[in-house]
C-alpha positions in Angstrom: 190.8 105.1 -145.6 191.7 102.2 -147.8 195.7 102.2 -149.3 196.7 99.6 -152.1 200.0 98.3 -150.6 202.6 95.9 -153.1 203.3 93.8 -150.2 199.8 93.6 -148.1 197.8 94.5 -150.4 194.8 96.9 -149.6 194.6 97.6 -146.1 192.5 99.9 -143.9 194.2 102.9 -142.0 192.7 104.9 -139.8 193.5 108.7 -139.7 194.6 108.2 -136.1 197.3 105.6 -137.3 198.6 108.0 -140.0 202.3 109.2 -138.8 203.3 112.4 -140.9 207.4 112.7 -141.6 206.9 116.2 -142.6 211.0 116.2 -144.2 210.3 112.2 -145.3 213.1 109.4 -144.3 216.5 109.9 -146.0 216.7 109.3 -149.4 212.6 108.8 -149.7 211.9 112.2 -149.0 208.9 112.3 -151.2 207.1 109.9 -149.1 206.0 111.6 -146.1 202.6 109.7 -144.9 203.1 106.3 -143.3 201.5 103.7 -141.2 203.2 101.0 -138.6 201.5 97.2 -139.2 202.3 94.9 -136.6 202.8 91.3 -137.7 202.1 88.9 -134.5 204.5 86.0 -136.4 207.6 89.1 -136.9 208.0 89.0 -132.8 209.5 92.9 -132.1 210.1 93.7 -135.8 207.3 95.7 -137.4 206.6 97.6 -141.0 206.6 101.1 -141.8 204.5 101.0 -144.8 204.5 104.0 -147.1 201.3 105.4 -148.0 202.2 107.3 -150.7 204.1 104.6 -152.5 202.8 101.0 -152.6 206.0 99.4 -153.0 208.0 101.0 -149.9 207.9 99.3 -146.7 210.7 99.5 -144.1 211.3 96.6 -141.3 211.6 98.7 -138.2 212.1 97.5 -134.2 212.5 99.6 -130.9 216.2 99.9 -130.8 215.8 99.2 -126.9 214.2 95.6 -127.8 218.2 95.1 -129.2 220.1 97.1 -127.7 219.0 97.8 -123.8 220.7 100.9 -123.1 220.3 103.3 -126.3 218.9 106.4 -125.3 217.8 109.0 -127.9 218.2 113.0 -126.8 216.5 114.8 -129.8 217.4 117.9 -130.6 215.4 120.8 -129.9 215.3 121.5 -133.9 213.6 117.8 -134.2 211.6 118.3 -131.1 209.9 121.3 -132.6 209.5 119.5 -136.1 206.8 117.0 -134.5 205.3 119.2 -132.4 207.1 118.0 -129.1 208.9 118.9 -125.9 211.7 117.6 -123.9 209.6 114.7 -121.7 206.6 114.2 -124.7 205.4 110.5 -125.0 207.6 109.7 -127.6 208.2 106.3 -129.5 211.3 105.5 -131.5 212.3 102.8 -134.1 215.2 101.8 -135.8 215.3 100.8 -139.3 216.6 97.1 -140.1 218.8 96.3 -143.4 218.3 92.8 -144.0 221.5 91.1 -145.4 221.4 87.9 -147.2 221.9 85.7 -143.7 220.5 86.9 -140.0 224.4 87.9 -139.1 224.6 90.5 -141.6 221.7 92.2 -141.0 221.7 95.9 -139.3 219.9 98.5 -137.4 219.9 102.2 -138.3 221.4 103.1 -134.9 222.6 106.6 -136.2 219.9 108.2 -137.6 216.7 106.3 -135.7 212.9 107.3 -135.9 211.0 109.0 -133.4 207.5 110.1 -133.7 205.3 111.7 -131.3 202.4 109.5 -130.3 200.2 112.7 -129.6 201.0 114.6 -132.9 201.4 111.9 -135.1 204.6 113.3 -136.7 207.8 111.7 -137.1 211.3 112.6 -137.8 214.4 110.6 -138.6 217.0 112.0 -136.3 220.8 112.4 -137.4 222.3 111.8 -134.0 226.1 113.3 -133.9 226.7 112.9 -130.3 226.5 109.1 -130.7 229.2 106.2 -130.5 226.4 104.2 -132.7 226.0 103.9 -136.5 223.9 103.1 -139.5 225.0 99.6 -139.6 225.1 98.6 -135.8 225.0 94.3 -136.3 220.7 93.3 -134.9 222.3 90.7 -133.6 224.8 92.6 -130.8 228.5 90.9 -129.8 228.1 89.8 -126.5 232.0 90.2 -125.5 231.7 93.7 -127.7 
């Protein structure tokens, strides 16, 4: 299928590449169809394009690409959501909030991504159990 995107314009997505957020991302809970574009010159980072609204794209990276020893257990409730079980072939991102300079930009460590590469579903995950945040620094504190 062909999507008209604000920031790439119109693009081709395959049905394959489609990941359904059946509950949407926080606060954009409308949106529920999206697609990741990988951009060879953004290194780890990638885009969660919407494809339900042109103008919403999220920066996302694998949280592990930062931060080497995050570990996400889902819950069973956001296991069963995208159709998965403890041990699926899973893939999980973190969403990026760019601030106006490189030091003040964040990951969404708190409530991460995680779709199931089989299903093609996704859910953002409120993790409780967590010592991480919404704003953990992309750039990590080496004496922290």
């Amino acid at each position: 299928m062909q999507v008209s995107t604000t920031r790439f314009g119109l693009i081709e997505v395959a049905d394959e590449e489609v990941i359904l957020f059946p509950e949407g991302l926080y606060g954009f809970e409308k949106q529920k169809r999206y697609v990741v574009i990988d951009q060879e010159e953004a290194g780890p980072f990638r885009m969660l394009q919407s494809l339900d609204e042109p103008a919403l794209t999220f920066v996302v990276v694998d949280p592990v690409a930062i931060y080497a020893d995050f570990k996400i257990e889902p819950s069973t409730e956001d296991l069963a959501l995208i159709d998965a079980t403890k041990g699926a072939d899973l893939a999980q991102m973190a969403i990026v909030t760019l601030g106006r300079r490189l030091e003040e930009a964040t990951l969404n460590l708190g409530a991460p991504l995680i779709v199931n590469r089989i299903s093609h579903k996704g859910v953002q995950a409120v993790l409780n159990d967590t010592d991480y945040t919404t704003k953990e620094p992309l750039i990590p504190d080496p004496e922290a």
